[in-house]
N, C-alpha and C positions, 0 to 999 in steps of 0.2 A: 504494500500500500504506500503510497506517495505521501510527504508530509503533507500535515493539515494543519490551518492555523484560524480555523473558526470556532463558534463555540457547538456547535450540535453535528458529530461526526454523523452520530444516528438519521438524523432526517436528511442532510446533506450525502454523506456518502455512505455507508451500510447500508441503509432500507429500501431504499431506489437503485442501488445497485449491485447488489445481492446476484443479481442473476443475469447482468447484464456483460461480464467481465471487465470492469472498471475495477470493481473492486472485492478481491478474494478473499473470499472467510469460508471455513469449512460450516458449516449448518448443522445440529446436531438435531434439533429441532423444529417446527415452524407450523404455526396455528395462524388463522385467518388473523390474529390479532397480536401475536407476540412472536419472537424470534430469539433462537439461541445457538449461540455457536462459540467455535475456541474462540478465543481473544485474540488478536494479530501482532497482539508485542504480548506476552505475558509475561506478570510478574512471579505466576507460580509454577510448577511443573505440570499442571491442568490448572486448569485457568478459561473458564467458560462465563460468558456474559449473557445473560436474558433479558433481553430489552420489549417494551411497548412496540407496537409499530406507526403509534401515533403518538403524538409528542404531549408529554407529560414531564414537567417542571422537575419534580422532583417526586419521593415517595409520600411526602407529605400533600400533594395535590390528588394523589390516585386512592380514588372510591369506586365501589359498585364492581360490575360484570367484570370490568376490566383487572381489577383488584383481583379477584376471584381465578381468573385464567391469569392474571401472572403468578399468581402465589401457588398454584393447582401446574406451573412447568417447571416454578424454582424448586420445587419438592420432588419433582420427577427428576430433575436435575439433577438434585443435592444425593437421592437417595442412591441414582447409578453411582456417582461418584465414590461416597459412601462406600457401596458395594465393592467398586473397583480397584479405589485406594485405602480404605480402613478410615479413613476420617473427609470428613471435608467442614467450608466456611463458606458461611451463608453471609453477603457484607450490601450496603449503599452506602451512598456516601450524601451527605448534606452542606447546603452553605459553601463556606469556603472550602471547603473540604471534595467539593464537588466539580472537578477543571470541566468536565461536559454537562451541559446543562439539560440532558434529558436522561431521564429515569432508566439506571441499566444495574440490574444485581449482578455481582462477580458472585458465583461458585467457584471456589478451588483448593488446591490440597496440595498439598508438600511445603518446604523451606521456600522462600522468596530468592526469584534467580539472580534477585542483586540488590 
């Protein structure tokens, strides 16, 4: 993937270009409404992202159906990972702590690769 220096990689380049080959991410997942796949720079040895497909601020903005089917693929998520590696972590991030500004849970497991 090419550097980015906006703020919503999600709505800008992942979610419209998912399948166009602009921009590659393996897909592990994908529901009419949310998407999950490895992470393209990861921090951990799996390192899986599940994003909205419509743009939602943060986790503190997301209610309803949507709530529902994100929380119903991080758990499908978490549990393969789980299964696969012995442990995983379930994370968002808020505020300043948040460089992309649209709602994406990290699942992942292992030591951080730096």
């Amino acid at each position: 993937m090419t550097d980015y220096s906006g703020t919503d990689i999600y709505c800008d380049l992942i979610i419209p270009h998912r399948t166009d080959g602009k921009t590659t991410i393996h897909i592990i997942k994908e529901t009419e409404a949310i998407l999950a796949y490895y992470h393209t720079k990861p921090f951990w040895p799996t390192h899986i992202v599940v994003t909205p497909k419509v743009h939602v601020n943060s986790l503190l903005e997301l209610d309803g159906t949507l709530a529902d089917e994100l929380l119903a693929v991080v758990k499908e998520i978490a549990e393969m990972v789980k299964t696969e590696k012995g442990a995983a972590r379930v994370t968002t991030n808020l505020g300043e702590y948040q460089d992309n500004k649209h709602l994406h849970i990290h699942v992942n497991s292992g030591d951080p690769l730096r």
